[in-house]
C-alpha positions as a LaTeX table, in Angstrom:
\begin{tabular}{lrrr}
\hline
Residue & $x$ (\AA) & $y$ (\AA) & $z$ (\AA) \\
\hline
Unk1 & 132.32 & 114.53 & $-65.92$ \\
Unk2 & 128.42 & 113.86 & $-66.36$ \\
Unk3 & 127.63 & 110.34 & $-67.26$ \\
Unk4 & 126.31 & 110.59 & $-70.85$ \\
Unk5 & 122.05 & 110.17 & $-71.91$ \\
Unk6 & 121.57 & 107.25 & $-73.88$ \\
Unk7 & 118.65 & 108.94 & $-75.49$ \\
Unk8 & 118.47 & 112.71 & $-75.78$ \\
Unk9 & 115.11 & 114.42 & $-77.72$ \\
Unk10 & 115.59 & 118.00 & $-77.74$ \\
Unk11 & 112.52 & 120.36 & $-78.73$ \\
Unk12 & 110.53 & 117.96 & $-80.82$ \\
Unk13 & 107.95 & 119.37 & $-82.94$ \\
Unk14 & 105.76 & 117.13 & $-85.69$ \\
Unk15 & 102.60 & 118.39 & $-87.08$ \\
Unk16 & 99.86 & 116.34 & $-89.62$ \\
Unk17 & 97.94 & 119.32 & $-91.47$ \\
Unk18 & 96.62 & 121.64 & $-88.69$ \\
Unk19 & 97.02 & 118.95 & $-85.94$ \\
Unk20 & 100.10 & 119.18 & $-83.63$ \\
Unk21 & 100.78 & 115.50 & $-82.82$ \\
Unk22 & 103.80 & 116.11 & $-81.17$ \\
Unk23 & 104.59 & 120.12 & $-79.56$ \\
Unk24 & 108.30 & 120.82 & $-78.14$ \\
Unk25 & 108.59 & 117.60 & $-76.34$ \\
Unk26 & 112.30 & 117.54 & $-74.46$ \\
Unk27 & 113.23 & 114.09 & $-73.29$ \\
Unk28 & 116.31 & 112.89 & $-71.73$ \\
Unk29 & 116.90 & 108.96 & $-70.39$ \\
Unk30 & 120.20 & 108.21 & $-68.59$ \\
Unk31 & 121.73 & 105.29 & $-69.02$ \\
Unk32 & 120.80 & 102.04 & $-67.50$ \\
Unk33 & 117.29 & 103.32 & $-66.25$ \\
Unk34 & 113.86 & 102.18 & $-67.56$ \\
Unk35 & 111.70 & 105.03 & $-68.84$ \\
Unk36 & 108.37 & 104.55 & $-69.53$ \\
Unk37 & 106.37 & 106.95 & $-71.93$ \\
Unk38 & 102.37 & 107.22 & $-70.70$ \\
Unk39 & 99.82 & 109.00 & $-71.84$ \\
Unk40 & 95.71 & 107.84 & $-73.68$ \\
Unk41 & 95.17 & 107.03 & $-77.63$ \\
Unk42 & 96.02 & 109.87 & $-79.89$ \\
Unk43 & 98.40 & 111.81 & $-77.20$ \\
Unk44 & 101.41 & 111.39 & $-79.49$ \\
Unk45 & 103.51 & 108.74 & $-78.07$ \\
Unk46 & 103.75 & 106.53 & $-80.91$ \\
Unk47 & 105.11 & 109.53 & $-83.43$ \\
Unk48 & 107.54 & 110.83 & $-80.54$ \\
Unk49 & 108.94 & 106.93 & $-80.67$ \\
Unk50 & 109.01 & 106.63 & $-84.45$ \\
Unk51 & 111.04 & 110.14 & $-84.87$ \\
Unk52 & 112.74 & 108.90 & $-81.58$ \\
Unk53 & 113.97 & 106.08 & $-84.10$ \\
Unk54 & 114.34 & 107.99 & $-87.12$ \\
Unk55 & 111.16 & 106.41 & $-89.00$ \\
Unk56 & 109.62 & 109.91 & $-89.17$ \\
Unk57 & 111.59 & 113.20 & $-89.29$ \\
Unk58 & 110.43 & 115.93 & $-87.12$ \\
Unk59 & 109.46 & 119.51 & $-88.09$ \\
Unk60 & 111.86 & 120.55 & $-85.31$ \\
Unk61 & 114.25 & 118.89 & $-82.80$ \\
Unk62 & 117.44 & 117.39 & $-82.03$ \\
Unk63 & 117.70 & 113.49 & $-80.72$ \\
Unk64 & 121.22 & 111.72 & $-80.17$ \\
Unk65 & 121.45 & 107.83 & $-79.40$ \\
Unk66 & 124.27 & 106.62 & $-77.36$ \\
Unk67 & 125.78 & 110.03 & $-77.88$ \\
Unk68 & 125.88 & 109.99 & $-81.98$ \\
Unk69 & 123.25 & 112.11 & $-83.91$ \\
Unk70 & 119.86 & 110.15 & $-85.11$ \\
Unk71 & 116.43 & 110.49 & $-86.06$ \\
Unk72 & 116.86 & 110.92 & $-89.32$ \\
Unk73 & 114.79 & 109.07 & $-91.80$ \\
Unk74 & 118.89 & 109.32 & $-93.44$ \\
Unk75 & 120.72 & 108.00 & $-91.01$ \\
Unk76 & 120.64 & 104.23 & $-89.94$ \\
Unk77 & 120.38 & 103.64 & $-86.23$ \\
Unk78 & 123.87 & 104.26 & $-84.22$ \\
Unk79 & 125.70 & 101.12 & $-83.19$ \\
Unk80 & 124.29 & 99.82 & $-80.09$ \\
Unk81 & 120.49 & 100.74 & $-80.41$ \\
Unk82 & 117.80 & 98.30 & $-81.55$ \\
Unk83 & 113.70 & 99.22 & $-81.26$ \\
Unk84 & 110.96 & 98.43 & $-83.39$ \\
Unk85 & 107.47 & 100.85 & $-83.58$ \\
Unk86 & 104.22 & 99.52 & $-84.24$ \\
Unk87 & 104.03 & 95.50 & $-85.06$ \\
Unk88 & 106.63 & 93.62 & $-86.03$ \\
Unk89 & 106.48 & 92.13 & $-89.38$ \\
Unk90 & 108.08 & 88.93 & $-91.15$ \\
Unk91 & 107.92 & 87.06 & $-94.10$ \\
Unk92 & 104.89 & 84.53 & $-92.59$ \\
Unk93 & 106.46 & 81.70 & $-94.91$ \\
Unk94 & 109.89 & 81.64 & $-93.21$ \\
Unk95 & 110.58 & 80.12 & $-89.67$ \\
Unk96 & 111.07 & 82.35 & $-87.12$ \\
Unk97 & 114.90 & 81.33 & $-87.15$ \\
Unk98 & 115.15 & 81.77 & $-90.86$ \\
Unk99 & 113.61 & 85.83 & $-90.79$ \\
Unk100 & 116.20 & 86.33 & $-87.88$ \\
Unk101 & 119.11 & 85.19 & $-90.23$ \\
Unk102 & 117.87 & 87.36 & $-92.48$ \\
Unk103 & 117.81 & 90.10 & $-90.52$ \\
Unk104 & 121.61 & 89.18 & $-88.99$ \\
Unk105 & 123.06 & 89.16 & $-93.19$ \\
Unk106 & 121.48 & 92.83 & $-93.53$ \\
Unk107 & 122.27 & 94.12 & $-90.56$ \\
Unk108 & 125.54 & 92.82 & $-90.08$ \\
Unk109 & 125.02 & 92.90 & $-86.47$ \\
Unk110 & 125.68 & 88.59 & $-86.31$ \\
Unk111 & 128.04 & 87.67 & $-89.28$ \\
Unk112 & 129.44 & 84.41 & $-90.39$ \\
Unk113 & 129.45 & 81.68 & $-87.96$ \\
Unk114 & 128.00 & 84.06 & $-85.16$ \\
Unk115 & 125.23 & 84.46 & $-86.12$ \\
Unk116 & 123.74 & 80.83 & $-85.63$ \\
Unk117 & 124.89 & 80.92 & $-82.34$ \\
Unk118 & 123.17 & 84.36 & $-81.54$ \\
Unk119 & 119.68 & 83.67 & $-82.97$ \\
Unk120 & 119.93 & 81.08 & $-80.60$ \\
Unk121 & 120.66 & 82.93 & $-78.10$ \\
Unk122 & 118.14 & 85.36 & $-78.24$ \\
Unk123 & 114.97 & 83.11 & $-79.64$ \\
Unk124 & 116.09 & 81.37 & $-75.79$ \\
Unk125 & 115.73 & 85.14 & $-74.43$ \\
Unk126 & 111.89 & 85.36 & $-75.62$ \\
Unk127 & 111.20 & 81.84 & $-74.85$ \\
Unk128 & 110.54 & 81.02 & $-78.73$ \\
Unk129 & 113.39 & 78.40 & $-78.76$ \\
Unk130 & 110.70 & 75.03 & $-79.32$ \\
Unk131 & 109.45 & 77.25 & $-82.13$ \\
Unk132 & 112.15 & 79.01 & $-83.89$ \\
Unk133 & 111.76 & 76.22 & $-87.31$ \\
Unk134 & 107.98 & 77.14 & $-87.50$ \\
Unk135 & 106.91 & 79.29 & $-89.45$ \\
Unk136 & 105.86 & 82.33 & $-88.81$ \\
Unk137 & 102.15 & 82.27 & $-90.37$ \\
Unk138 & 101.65 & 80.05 & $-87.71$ \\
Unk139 & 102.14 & 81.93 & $-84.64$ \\
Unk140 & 100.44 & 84.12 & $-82.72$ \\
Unk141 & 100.34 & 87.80 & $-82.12$ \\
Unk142 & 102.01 & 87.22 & $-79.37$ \\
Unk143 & 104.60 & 84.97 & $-80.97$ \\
Unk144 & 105.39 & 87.77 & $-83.84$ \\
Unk145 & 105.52 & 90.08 & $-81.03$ \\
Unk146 & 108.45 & 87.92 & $-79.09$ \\
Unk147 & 110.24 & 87.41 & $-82.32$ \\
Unk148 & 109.85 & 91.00 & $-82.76$ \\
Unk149 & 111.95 & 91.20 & $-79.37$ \\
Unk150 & 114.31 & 88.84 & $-80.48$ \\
Unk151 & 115.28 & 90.85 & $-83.78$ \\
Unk152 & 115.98 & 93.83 & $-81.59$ \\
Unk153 & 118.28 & 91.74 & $-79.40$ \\
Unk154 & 120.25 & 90.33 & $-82.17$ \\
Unk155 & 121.48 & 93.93 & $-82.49$ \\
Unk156 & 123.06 & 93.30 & $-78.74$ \\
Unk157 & 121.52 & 96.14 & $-77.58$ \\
Unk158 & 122.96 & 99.17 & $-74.85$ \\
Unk159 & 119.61 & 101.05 & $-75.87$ \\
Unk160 & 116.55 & 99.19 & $-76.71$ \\
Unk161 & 113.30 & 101.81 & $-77.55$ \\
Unk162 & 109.89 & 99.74 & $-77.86$ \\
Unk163 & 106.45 & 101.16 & $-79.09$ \\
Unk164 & 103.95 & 98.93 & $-76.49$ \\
Unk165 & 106.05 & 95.44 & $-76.47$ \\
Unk166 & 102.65 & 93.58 & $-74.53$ \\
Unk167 & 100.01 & 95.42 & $-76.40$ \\
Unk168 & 97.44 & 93.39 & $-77.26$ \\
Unk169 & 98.74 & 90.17 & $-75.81$ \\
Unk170 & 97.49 & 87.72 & $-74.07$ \\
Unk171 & 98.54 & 87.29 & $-70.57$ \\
Unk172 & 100.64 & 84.19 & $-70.87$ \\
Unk173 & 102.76 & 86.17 & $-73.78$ \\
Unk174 & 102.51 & 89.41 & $-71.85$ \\
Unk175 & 104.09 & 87.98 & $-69.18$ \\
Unk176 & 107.22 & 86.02 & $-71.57$ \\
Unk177 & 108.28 & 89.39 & $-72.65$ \\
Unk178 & 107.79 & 91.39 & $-69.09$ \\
Unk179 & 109.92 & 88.49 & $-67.59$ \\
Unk180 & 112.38 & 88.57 & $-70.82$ \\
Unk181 & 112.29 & 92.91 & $-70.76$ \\
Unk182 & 112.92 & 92.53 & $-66.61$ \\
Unk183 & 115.70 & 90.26 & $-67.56$ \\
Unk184 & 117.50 & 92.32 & $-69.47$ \\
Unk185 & 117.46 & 95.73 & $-66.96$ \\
Unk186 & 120.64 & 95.56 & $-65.60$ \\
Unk187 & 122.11 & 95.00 & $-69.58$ \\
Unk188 & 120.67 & 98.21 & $-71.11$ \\
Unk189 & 118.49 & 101.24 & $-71.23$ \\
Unk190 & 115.28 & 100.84 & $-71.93$ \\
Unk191 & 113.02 & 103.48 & $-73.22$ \\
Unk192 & 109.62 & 101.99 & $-73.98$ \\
Unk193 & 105.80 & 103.25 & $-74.63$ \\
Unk194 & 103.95 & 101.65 & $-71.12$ \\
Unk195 & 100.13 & 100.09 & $-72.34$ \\
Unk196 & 100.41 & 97.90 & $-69.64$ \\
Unk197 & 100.72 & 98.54 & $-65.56$ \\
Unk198 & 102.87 & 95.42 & $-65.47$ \\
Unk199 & 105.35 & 97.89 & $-67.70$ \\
Unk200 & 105.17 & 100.63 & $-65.26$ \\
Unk201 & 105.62 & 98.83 & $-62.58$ \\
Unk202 & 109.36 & 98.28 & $-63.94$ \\
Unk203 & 110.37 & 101.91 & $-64.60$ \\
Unk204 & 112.61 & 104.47 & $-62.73$ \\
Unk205 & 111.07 & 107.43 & $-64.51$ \\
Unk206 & 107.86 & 107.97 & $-66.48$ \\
Unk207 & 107.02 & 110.71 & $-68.88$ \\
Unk208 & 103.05 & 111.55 & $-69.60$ \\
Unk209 & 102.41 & 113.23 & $-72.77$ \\
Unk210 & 98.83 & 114.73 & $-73.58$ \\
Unk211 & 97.74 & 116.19 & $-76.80$ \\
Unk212 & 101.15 & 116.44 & $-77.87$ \\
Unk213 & 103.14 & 118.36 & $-75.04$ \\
Unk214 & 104.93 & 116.62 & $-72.22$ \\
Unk215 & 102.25 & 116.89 & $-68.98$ \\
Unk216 & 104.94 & 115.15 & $-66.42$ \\
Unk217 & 108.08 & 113.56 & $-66.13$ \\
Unk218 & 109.28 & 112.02 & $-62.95$ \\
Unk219 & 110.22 & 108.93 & $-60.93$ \\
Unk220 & 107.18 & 106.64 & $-60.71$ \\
Unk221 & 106.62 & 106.77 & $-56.89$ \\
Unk222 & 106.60 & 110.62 & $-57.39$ \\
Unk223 & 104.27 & 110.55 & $-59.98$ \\
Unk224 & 101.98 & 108.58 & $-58.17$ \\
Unk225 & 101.56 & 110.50 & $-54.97$ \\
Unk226 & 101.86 & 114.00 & $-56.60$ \\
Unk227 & 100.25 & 114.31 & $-59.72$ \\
Unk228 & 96.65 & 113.94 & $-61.05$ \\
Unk229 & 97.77 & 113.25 & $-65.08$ \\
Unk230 & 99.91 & 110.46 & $-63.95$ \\
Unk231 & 97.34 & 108.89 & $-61.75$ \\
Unk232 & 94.30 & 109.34 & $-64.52$ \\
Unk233 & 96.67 & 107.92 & $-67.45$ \\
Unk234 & 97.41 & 105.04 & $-65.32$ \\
Unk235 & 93.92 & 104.03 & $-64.97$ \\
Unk236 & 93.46 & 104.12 & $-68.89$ \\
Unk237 & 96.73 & 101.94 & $-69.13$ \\
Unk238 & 95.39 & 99.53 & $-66.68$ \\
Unk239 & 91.80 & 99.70 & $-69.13$ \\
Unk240 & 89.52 & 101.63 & $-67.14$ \\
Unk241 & 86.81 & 102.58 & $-68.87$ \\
Unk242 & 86.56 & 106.65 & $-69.94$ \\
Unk243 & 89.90 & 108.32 & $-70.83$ \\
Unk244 & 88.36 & 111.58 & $-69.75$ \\
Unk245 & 91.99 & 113.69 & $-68.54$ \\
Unk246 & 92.15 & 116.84 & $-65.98$ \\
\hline
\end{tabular}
């Protein structure tokens, strides 16, 4: 029998008043492989993530998680998958520890006498452990975007979907959450939108998308002796200046 896709996105279709952001996109990531989603500003990655996670709902399409219908803007996420699109947010006058235990009671993911022990666990994962009774006005973007990683882990993730985990970072933080993300490979799937080349350098498949429609999909090596889109994109991940696509 076929080992079943952790993350299946069948003919995805969402449109914004006469633009198509997103036009019959089919995705499918196997389980325990790191896909990386690539592709310049406006191309449609971000809404293909947040109807990937159910945040939107698409004109068309089909997506299953772990096997179990989702993306649904009705349906909370199946069992086993944790993401987060976008920035994280907390309440800024909590500790970081104190949103996490928060987010444990409502989710239900760390209950009773668990949970302590798990938001330990995975503020140690992001390397926030010196700062998890601080609160979290006072850290950085880079800081909120750890703790971000740690709420997604306190869901003990098999599939873990993440809309540009280093974006914007600075390199010290950029490099927390590669090493926590590179970590945490042989755990999980990993599905994630790739800003930075230190993300692609970690995937077994990436997927370019341009204006909408899916351009290429293939292992990175491939990508990167074979095809123009891949090579271009790259260069705008990696901030070349331009964007200009074949």
């Amino acid at each position: 029998m076929a080992e079943q896709a952790a993350l299946e996105a069948i003919g995805m279709w969402k449109r914004y008043g006469d633009r198509h952001a997103v036009r019959g996109v089919d995705l499918v990531v196997r389980a325990g492989e790191v896909h990386g989603l690539l592709g310049p500003n406006g191309a449609g990655k971000t809404t293909l993530m947040r109807m990937v996670l159910g945040l939107v709902r698409p004109d068309a399409g089909t997506v299953r998680l772990l096997g179990q219908a989702a993306g649904s803007t009705s349906r909370a996420l199946p069992s086993g998958v944790a993401g987060f699109a976008d920035t994280p947010q907390f309440y800024p006058y909590l500790s970081g520890r104190r949103n996490l235990r928060l987010l444990a009671g409502l989710d239900g993911t760390a209950p009773g006498s668990r949970a302590a022990d798990k938001i330990d666990e995975v503020l140690a994962q992001v390397g926030l452990t010196a700062h998890g009774d601080v609160r979290v006005g006072g850290y950085s973007a880079g800081m909120r975007q750890r703790l971000g990683l740690a709420a997604a882990l306190l869901r003990s993730p098999r599939l873990l979907v993440l809309d540009e985990p280093t974006s914007a970072l600075d390199p010290h933080s950029e490099t927390l959450i590669q090493d926590s993300l590179t970590a945490l490979k042989s755990e999980l799937t990993l599905f994630t939108i790739a800003h930075r080349m230190s993300t692609l350098d970690m995937c077994d498949r990436v997927m370019v998308i341009l204006d909408g429609h899916l351009a290429a999909f293939d292992t990175k090596a491939a990508l990167q002796e074979h095809n123009p889109y891949y090579r271009t994109a790259s260069l705008i991940a990696a901030g070349a200046p331009g964007g200009v696509l074949p």
